[in-house]
DRENTORKOL-3810 file (N, C-alpha, C; in nm, 4 decimals):
REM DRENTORKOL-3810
@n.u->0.0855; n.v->-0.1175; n.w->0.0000; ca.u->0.0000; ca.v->0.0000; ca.w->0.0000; c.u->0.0899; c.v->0.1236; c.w->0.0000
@n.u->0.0560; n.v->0.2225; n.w->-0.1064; ca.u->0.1517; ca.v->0.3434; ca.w->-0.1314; c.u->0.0705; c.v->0.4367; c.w->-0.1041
@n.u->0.0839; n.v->0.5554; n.w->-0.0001; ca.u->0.0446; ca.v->0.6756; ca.w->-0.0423; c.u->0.1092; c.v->0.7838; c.w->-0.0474
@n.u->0.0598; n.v->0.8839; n.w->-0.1382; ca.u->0.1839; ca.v->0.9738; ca.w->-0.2338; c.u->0.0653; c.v->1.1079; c.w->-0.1704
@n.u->0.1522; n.v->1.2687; n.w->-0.1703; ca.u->0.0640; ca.v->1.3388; ca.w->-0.1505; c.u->0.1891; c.v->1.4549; c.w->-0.1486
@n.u->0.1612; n.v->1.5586; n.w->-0.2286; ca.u->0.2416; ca.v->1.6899; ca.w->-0.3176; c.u->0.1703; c.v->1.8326; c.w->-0.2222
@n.u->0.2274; n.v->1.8630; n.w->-0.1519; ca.u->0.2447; ca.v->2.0069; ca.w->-0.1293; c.u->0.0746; c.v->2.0176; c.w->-0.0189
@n.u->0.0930; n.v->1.9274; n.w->0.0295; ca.u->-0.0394; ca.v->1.9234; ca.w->0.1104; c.u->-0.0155; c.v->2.0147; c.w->0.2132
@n.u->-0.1715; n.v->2.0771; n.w->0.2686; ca.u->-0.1511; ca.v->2.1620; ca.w->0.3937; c.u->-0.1731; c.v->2.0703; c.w->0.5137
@n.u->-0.1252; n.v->2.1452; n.w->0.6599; ca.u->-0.0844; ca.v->2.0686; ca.w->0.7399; c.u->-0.2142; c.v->1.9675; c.w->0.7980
@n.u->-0.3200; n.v->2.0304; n.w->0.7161; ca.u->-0.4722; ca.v->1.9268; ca.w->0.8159; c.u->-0.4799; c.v->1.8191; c.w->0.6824
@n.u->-0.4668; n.v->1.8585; n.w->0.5780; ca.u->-0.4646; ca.v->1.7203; ca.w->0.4953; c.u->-0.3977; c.v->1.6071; c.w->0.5180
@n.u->-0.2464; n.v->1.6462; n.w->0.5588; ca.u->-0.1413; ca.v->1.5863; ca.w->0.5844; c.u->-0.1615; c.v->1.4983; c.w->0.7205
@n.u->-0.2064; n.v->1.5743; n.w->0.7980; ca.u->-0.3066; ca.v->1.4519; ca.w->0.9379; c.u->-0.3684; c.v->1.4174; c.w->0.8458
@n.u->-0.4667; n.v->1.4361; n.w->0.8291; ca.u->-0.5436; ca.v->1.3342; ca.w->0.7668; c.u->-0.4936; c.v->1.1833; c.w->0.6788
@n.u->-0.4189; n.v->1.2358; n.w->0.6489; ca.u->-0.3643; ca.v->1.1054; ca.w->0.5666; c.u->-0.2766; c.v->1.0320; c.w->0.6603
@n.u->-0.2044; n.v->1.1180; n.w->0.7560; ca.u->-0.1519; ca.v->1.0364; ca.w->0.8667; c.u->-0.2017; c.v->0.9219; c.w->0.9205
@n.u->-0.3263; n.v->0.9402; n.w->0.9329; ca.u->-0.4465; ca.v->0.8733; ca.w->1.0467; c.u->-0.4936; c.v->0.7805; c.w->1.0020
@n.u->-0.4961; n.v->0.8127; n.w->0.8250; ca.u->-0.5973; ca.v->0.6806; ca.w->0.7357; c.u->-0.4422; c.v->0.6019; c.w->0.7520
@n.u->-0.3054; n.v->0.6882; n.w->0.7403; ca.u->-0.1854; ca.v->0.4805; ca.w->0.7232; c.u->-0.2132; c.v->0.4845; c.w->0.8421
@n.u->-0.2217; n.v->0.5202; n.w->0.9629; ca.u->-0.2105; ca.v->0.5133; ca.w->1.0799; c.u->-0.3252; c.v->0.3899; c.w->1.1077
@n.u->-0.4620; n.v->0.4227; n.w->1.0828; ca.u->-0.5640; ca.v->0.3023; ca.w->1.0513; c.u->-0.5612; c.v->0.1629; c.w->0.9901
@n.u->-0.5035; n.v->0.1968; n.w->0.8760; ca.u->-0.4351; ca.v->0.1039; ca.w->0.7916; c.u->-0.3278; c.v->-0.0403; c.w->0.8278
@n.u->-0.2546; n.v->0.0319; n.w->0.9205; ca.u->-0.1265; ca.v->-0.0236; ca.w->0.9938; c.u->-0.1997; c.v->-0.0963; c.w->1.0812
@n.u->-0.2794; n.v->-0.0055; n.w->1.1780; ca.u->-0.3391; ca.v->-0.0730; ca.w->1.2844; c.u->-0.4297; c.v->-0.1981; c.w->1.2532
@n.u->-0.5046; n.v->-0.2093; n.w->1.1260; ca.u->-0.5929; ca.v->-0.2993; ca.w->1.0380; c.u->-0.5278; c.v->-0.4053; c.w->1.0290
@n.u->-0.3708; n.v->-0.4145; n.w->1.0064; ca.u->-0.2983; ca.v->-0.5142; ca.w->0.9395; c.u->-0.2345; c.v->-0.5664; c.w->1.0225
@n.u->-0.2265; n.v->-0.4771; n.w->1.1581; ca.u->-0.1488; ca.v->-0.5851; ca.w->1.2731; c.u->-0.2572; c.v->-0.6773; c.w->1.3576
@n.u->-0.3694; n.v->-0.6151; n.w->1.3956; ca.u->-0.5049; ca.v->-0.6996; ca.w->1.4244; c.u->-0.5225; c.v->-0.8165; c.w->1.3616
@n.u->-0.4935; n.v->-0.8417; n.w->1.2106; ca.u->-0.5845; ca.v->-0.9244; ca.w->1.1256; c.u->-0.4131; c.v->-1.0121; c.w->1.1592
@n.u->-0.3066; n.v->-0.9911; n.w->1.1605; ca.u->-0.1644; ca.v->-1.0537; ca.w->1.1915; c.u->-0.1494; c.v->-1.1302; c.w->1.2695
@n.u->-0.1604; n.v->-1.0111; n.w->1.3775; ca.u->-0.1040; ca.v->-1.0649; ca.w->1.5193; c.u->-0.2351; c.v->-1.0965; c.w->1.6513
@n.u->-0.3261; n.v->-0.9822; n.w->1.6125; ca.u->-0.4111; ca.v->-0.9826; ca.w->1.6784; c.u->-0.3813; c.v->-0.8680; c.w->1.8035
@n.u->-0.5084; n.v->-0.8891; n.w->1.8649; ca.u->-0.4931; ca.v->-0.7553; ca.w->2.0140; c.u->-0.5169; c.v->-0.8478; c.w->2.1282
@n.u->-0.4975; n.v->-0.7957; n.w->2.2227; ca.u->-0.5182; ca.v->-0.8618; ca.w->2.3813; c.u->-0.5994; c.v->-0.7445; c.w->2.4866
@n.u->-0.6646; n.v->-0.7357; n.w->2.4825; ca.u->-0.7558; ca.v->-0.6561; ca.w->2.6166; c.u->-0.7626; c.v->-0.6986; c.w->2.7292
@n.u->-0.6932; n.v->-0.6242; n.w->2.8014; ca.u->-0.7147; ca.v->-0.6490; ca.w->2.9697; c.u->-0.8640; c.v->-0.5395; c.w->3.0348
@n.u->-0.9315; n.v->-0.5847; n.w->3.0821; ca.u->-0.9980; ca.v->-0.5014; ca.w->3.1644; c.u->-0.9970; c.v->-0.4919; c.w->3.3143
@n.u->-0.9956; n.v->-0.4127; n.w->3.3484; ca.u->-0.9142; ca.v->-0.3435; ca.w->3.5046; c.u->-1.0682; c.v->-0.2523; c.w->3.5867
@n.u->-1.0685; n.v->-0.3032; n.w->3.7084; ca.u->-1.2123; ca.v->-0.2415; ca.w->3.7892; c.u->-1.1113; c.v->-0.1078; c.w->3.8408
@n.u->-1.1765; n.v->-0.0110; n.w->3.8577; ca.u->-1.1317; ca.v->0.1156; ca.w->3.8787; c.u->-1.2771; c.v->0.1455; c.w->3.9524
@n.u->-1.2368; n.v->0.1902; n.w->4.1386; ca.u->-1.3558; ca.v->0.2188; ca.w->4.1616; c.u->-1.2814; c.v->0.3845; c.w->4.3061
@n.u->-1.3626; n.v->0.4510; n.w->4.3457; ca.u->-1.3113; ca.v->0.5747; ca.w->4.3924; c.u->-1.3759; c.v->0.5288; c.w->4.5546
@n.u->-1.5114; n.v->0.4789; n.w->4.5793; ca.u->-1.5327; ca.v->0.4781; ca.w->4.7431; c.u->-1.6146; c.v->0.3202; c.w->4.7731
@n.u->-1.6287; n.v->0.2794; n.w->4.6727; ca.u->-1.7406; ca.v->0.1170; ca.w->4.6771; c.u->-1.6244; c.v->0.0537; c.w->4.6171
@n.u->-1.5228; n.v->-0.0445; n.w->4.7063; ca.u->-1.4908; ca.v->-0.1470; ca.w->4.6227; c.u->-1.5400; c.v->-0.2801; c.w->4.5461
@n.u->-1.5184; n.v->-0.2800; n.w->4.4254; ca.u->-1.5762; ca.v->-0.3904; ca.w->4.3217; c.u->-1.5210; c.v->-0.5259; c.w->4.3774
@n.u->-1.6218; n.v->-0.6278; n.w->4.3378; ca.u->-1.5834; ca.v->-0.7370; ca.w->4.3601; c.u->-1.5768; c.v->-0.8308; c.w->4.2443
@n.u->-1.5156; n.v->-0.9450; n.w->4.1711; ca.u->-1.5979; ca.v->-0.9892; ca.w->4.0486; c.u->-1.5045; c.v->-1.1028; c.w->4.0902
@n.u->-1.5952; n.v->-1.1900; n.w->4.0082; ca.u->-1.5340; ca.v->-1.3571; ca.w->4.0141; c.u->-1.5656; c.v->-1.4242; c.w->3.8634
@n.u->-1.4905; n.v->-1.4998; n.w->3.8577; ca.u->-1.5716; ca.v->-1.5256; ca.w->3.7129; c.u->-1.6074; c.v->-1.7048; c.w->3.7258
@n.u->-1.7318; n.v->-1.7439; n.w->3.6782; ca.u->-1.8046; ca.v->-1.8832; ca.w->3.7302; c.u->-1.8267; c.v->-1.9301; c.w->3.5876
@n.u->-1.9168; n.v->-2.0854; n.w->3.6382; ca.u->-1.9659; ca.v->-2.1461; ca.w->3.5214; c.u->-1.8436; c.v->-2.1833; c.w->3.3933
@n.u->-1.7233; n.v->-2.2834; n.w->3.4610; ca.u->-1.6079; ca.v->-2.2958; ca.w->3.4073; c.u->-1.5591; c.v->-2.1548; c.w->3.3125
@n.u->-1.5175; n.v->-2.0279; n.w->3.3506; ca.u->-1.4837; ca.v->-1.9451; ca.w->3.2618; c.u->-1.6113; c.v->-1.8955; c.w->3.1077
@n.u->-1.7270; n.v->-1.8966; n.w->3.1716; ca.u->-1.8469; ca.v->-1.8735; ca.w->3.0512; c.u->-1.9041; c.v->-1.7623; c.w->3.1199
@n.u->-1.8611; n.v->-1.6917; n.w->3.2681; ca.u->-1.9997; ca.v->-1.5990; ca.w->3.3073; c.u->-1.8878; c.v->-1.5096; c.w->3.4119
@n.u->-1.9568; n.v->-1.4085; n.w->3.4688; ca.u->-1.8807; ca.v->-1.3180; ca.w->3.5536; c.u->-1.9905; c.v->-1.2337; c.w->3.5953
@n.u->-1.8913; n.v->-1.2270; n.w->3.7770; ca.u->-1.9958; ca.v->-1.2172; ca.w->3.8630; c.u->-1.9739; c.v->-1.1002; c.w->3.9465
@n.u->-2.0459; n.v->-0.9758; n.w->3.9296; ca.u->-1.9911; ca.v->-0.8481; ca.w->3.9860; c.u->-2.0713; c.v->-0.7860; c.w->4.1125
@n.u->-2.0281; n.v->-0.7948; n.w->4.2180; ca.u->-2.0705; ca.v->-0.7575; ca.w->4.3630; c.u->-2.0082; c.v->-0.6432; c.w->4.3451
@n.u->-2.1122; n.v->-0.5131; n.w->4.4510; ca.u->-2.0724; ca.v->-0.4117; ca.w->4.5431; c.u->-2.0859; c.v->-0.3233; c.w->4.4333
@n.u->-2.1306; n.v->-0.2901; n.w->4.3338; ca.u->-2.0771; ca.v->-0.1827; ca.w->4.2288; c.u->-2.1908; c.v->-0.1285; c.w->4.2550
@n.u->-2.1194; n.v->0.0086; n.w->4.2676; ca.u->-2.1608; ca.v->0.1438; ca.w->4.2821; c.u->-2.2156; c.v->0.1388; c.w->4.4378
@n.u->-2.2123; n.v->0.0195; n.w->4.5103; ca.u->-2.2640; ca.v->-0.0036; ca.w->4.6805; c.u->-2.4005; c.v->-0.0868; c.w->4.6523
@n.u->-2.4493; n.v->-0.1503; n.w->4.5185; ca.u->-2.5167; ca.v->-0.2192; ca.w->4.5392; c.u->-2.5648; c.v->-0.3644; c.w->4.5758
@n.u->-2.6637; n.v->-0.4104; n.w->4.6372; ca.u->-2.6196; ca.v->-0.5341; ca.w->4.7147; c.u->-2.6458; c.v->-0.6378; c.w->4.6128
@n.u->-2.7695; n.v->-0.5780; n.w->4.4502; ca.u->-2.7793; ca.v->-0.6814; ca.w->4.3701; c.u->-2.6191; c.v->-0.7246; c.w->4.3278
@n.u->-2.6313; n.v->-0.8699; n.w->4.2511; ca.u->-2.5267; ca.v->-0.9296; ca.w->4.1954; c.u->-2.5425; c.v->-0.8881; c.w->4.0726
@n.u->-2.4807; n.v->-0.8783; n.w->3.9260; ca.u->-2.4938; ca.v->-0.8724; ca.w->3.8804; c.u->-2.3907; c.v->-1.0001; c.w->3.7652
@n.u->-2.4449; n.v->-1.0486; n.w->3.6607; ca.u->-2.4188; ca.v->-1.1585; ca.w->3.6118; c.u->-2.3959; c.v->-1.1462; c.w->3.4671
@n.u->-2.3267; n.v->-1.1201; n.w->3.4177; ca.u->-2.2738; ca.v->-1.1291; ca.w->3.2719; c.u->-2.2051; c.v->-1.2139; c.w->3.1882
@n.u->-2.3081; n.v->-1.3130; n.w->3.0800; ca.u->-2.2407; ca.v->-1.4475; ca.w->3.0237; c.u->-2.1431; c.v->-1.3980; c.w->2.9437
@n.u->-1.9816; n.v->-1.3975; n.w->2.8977; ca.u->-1.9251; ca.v->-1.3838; ca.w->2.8327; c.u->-1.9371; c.v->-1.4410; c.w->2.7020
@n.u->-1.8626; n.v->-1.3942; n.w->2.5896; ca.u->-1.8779; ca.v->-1.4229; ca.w->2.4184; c.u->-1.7902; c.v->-1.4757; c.w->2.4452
@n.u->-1.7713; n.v->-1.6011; n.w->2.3113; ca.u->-1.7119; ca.v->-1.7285; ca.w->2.2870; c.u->-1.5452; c.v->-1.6290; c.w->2.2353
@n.u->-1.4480; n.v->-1.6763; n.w->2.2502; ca.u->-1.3259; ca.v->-1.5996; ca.w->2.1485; c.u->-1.2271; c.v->-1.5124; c.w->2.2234
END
């Protein structure tokens, strides 16, 4: 993938930054792939979570100080 660009002003020139910048990022995903960590961040109610049901569900106590549980089946991948 080539891109060529003559006497551009400086917001075009982002711009085209951002689309290889996109581009790059497109081609290492589909490569290598990404890894997401997610991290509880809480200021006066500490979070609780466990995850059940051999690694298929997750289980979040205390959020926001509430006493419901709350239960979220995770996606396959």
């Amino acid at each position: 993938l080539q891109v060529d660009a003559w006497f551009g002003t400086r917001r075009t020139m982002a711009a085209i930054r951002t689309a290889i910048s996109h581009g790059q990022n497109l081609i290492t995903g589909v490569t290598k792939g990404y890894r997401y960590k997610m991290r509880f961040v809480y200021a006066h109610f500490p979070i609780n979570a466990s995850i059940t049901n051999s690694n298929t569900a997750i289980e979040i106590r205390n959020f926001l100080g509430e006493k419901k549980v709350r239960k979220v089946d995770m996606l396959e991948g």
